[in-house]
N, CA, C and O atoms as CSV, one atom per row, in Angstrom:
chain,resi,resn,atom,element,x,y,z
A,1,UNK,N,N,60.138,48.981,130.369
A,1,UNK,CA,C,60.611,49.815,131.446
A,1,UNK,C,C,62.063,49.456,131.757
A,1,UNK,O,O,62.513,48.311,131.792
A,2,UNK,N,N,62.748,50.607,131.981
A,2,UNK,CA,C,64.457,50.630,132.107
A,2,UNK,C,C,64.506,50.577,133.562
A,2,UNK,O,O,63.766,51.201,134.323
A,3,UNK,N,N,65.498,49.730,133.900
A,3,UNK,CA,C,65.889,49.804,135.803
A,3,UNK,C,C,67.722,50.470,135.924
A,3,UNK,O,O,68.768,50.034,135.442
A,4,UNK,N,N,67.459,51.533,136.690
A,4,UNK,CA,C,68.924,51.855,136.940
A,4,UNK,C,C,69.645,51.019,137.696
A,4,UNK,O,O,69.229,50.785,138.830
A,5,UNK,N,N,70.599,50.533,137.334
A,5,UNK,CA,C,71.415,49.975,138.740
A,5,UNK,C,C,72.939,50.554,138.710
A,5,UNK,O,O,73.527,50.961,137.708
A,6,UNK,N,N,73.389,50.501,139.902
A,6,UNK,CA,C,74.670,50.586,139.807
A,6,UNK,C,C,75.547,49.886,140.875
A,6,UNK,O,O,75.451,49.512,142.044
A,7,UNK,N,N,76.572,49.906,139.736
A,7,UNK,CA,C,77.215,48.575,140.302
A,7,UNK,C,C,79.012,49.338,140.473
A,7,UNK,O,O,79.846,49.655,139.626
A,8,UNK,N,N,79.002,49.392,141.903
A,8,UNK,CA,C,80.697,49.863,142.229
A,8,UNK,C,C,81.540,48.710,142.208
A,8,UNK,O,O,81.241,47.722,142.880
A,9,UNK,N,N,82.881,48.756,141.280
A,9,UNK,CA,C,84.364,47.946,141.297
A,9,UNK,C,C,85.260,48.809,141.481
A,9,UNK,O,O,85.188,50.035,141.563
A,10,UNK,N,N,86.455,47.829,141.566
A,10,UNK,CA,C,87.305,48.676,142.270
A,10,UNK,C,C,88.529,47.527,141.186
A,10,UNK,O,O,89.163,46.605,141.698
A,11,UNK,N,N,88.596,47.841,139.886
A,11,UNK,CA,C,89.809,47.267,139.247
A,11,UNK,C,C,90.803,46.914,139.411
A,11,UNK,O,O,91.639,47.344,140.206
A,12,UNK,N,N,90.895,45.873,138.513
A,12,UNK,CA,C,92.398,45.183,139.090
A,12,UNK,C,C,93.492,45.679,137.752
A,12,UNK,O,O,94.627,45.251,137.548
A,13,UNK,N,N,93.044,46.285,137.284
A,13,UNK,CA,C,94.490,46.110,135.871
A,13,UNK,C,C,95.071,47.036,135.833
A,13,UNK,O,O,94.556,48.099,136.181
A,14,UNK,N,N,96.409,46.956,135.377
A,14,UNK,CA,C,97.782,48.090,135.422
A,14,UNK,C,C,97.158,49.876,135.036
A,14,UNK,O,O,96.387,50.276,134.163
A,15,UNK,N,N,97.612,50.318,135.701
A,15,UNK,CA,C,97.596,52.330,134.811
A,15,UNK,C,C,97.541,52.287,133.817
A,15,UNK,O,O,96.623,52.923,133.300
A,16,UNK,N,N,98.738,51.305,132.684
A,16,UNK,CA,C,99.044,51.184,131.741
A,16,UNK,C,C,97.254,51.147,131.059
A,16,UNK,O,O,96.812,52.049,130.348
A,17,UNK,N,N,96.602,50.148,131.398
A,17,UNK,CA,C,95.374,49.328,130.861
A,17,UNK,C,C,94.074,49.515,131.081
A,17,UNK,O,O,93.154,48.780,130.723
A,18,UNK,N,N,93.976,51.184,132.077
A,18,UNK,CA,C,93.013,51.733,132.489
A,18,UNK,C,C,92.294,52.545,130.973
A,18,UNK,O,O,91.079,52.401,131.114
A,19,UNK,N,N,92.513,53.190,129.846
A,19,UNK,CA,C,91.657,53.712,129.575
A,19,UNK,C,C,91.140,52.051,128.740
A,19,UNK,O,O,89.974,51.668,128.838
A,20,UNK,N,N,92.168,51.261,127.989
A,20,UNK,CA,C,91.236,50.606,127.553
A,20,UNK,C,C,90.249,49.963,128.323
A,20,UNK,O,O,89.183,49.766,127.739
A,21,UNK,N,N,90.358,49.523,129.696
A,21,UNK,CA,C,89.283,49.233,130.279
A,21,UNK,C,C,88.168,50.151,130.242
A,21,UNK,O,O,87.096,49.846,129.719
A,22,UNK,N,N,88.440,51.488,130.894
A,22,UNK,CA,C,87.091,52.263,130.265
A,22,UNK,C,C,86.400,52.361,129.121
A,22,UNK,O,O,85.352,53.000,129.026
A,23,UNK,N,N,87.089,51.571,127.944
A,23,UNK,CA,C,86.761,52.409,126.901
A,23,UNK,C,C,85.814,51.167,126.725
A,23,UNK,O,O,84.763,51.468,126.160
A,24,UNK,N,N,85.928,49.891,127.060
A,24,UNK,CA,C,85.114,48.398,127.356
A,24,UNK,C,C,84.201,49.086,128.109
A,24,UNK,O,O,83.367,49.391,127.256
A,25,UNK,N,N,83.802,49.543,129.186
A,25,UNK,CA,C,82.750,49.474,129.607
A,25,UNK,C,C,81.915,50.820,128.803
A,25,UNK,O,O,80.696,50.658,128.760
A,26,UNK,N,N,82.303,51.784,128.333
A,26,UNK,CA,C,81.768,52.154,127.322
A,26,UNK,C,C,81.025,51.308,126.498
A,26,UNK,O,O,79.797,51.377,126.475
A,27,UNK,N,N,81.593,50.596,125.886
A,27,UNK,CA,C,81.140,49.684,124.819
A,27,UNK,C,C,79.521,49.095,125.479
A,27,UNK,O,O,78.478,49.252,124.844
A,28,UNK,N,N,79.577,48.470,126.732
A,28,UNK,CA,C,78.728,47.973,127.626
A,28,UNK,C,C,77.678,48.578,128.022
A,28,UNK,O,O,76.802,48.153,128.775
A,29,UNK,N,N,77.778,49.772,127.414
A,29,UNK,CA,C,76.600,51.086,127.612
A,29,UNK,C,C,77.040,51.750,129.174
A,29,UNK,O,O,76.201,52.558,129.572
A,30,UNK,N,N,78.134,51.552,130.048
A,30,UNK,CA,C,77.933,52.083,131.335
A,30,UNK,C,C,78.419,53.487,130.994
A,30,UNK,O,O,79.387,53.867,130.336
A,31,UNK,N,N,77.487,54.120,131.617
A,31,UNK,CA,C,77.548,55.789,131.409
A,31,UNK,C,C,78.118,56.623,132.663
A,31,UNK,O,O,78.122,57.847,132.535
A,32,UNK,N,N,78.304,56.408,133.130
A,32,UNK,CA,C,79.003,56.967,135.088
A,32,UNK,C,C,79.845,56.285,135.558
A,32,UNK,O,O,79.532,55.207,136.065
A,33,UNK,N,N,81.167,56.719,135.526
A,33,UNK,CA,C,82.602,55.834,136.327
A,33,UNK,C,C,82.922,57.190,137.075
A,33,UNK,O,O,83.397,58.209,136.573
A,34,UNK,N,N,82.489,56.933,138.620
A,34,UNK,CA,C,83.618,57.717,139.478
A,34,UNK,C,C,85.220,57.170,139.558
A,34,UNK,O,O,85.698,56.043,139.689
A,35,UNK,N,N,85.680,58.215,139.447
A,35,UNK,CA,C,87.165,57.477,139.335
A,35,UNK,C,C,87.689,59.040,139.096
A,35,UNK,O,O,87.165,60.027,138.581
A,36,UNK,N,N,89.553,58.667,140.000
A,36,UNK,CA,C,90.095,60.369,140.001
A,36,UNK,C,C,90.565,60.399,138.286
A,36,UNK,O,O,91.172,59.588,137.586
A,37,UNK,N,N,89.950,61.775,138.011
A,37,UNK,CA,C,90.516,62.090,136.360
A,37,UNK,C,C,92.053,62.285,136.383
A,37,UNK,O,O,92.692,62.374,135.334
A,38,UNK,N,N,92.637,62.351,137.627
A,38,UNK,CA,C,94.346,62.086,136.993
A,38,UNK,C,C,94.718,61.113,136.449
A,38,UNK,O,O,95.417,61.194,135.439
A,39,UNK,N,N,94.247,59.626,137.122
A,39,UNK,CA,C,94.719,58.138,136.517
A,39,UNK,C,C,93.934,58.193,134.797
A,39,UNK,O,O,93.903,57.121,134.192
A,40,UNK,N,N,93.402,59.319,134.177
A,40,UNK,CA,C,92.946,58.610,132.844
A,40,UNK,C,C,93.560,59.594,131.783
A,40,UNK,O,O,94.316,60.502,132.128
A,41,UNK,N,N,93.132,59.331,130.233
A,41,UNK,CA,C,93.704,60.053,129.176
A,41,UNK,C,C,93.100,60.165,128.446
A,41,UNK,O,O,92.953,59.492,127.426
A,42,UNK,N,N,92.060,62.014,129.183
A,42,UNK,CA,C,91.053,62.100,128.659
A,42,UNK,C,C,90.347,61.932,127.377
A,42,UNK,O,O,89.221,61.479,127.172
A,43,UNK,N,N,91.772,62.665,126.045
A,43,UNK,CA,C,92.212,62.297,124.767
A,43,UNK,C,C,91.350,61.386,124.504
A,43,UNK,O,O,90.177,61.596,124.195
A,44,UNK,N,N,92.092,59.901,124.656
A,44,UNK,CA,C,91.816,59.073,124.403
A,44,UNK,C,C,90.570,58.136,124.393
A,44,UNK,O,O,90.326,57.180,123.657
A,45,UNK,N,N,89.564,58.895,125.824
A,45,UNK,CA,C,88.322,58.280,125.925
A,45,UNK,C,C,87.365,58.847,124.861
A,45,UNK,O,O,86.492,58.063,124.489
A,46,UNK,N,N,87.377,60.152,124.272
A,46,UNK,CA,C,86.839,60.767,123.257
A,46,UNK,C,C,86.683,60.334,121.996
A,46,UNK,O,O,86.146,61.058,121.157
């Protein structure tokens, strides 16, 4: 049996270093980041 959790942060690393951070918690299996789609590059998360 699977347990949802979720877990809100609030990042510390440059604009510059935001998609690779997303692209890490990708990796991590997390499937849901609220976060405004201006700060990202959508491109790139694909």
């Amino acid at each position: 049996m699977s347990k949802t959790r979720e877990l809100i942060i609030s990042p510390k690393v440059p604009q510059g270093q935001l998609t690779k951070f997303l692209l890490q918690l990708q990796d991590e299996k997390i499937k849901t980041v609220y976060l405004d789609p201006k700060k990202i590059d959508q491109k790139k998360l694909n």
